[in-house]
Residue, then its C-alpha position, 0 to 999 in steps of 0.5 A: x346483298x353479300x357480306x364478308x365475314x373475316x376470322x373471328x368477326x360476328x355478323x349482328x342482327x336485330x330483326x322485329x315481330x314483324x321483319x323477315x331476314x333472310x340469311x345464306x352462307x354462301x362459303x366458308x365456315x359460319x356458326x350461331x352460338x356454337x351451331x354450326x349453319x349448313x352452307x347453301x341454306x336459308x336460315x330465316x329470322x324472325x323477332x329475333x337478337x342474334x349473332x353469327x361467328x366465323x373461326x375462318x373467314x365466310x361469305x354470306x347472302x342476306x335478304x329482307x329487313x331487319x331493325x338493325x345489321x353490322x359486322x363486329x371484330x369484338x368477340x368471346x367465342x373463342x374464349x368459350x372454345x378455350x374452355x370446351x379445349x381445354x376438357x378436349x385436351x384431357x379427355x373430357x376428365x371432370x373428376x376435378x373440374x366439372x360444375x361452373x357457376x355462371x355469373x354476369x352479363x350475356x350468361x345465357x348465351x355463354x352457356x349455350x354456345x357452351x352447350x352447343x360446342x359439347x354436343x358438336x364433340x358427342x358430349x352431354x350437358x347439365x343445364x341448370x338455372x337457378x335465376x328465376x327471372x330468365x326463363x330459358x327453362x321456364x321463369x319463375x322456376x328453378x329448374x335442371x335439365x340434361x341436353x344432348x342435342x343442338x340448341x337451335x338457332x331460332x328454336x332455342x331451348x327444347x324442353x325434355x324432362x327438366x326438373x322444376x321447383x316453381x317458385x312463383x316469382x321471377x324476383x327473389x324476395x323470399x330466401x328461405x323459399x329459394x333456400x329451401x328449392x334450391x337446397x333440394x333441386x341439388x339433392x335431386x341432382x346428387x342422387x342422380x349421380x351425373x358424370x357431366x359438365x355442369x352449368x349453373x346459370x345463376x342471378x345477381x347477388x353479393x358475394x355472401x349470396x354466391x358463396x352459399x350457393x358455391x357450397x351448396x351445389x359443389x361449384x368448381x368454379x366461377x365464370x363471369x361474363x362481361x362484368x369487369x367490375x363484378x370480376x374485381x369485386x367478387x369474393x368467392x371461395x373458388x376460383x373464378x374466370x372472366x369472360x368478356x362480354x358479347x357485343x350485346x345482350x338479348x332479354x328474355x321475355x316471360x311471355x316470349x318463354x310462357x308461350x313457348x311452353x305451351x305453343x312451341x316456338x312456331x306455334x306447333x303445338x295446339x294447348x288444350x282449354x277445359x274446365x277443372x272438374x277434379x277437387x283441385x286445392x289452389x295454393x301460394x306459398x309465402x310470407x306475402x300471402x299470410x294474415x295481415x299483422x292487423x288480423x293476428x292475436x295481439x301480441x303475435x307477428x307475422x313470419x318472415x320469408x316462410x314456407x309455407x303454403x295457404x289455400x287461395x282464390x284462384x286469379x286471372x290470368x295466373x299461371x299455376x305450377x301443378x305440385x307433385x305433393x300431396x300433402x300441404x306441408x309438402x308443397x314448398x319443398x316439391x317439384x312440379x309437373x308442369x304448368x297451367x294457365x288459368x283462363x277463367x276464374x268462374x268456371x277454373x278453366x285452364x290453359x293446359x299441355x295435355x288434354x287432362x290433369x295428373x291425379x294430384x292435388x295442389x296447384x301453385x299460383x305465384x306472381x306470373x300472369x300470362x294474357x296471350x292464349 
């Protein structure tokens, strides 16, 4: 079947675990979040929600099944390119626009489109998420990294030196927790000295919450996207700029994101499994994990939303961020290494990137559980 696509029209598809869809350009100019896709070549899609855009008008070949395809003339894409333009037309000059918050509906795949026309015009960016509940990095973390190469299409995502605080969770019910993370990730951030673009993907939250957020990583600027009413009622103490939105938002799965970390997207790499031998101290960090009020002193109460850590039982299933702390009190405001799922309690055997542990001491367990090995 062929399908012509004029200007500024999408071409949508929706394809389950177990579909295939086959697509080709056959001419013209064709792009996926800001890919451009090679003419006379099959991109084959699998479990997938994605879209592909056309400036100028393209012709495509599509075999196989899907849940759902249509043609779409409701776009953002070139309100994205107006702002890689906009940089292009001054020279890629950030010294007075450089860090944007990334609020709203469809905000990962503004940032990636984003991402990808930058790294198209030779350009590097800081990639930061601070929503927890996404996992474009890894959920239930909040963590940075630099990309300089092309987000796939299909692959999403590679993972290449990100920094990460694991926060445990993948709602925010700790402030002081994510205060704290979030607080230090952009110290770490500063002292790098980076002369970027800066995109933070951030969660939903009031306008109180967004202006602490403003003054703490020296945002520039506010985009939201596809949220008119977000757009109206938001009071931020920078100047914001709408977007509209996408003609349908893909969720992120955890266990899609957790999986990938530790098989690739097409199960390319092989994880270790071993028991932990090394004198490992499991640790959860918040005011959930302390004594229960009916076990303080009379008279004493619980703390609220601390930080501080407390040796655990390990639990099924857990997923475990490998602190680079080393003393206990430390552990709250570290970033971690990388991440381990545990697999059986009996023996501490684990689900783990690398064929042994670093040398350190404290492992994370928070509210994640991963079953698929």
């Amino acid at each position: 079947m062929e399908i012509r696509l004029w200007p500024n029209q999408e071409f949508r598809i929706e394809v389950s675990e177990t579909q295939k869809l086959k697509v080709m350009v056959v001419s013209g100019l064709a792009e996926i979040k800001g890919q451009e896709l090679l003419n006379e070549k099959w991109y084959a899609f699998k479990d997938i929600k994605t879209f592909i855009f056309t400036f100028s008008g393209c012709k495509l070949k599509v075999e196989g099944a899907c849940d759902l395809q249509y043609v779409s003339g409701t776009t953002n894409v070139p309100s994205i390119f107006g702002i890689v333009n906009f940089f292009s037309k001054n020279g890629f000059d950030y010294s007075k626009l450089r860090t944007f918050m990334v609020v709203g509906n469809g905000r990962s795949t503004l940032c990636f489109t984003l991402i990808n026309f930058f790294v198209r015009m030779g350009k590097k960016v800081l990639f930061t998420e601070i929503d927890p509940s996404r996992g474009n990095i890894f959920p239930g973390a909040l963590s940075t990294m630099h990309v300089d190469t092309l987000i796939d299409c299909i692959e999403g995502l590679r993972l290449k030196n990100p920094l990460s605080f694991f926060y445990g969770s993948t709602e925010i019910t700790n402030m002081e927790l994510y205060d704290l993370q979030t607080t230090k990730l952009q110290e770490a951030i500063k002292s790098k000295n980076i002369d970027d673009l800066h995109l933070i993907l951030c969660p939903e939250g009031a306008s109180a919450f967004y202006n602490t957020l403003i003054k703490r990583f020296e945002v520039d600027r506010v985009i939201v996207v596809g949220n008119e009413r977000l757009y109206h009622t938001l009071d931020v103490i920078v100047e914001k700029l709408m977007i509209s939105r996408s003609g349908f938002v893909e969720e992120k799965e955890i266990g899609k994101s957790i999986s990938r970390y530790f098989k690739g997207v097409n199960n390319e790499y092989t994880p270790f499994t071993f028991n932990v031998k090394y004198k490992w101290r499991v640790v959860r960090i918040g005011e959930m994990y302390v004594a229960p009020a009916s076990a303080l002193p009379l008279g004493s109460a619980r703390k609220v939303g601390c930080v501080e850590a407390s040796e655990v039982e390990i639990s099924e299933n857990s997923v475990l961020g490998i602190s680079e702390a080393r003393e206990i009190e430390d552990v709250a405001g570290s970033p971690v290494l990388g991440y381990v799922v545990v697999i059986d309690t009996g023996t501490f055997k684990i689900l783990c990137t690398q064929p042994r542990l670093p040398k350190y001491v404290f492992l994370i367990q928070g509210d994640l559980k991963h079953i698929e090995y």
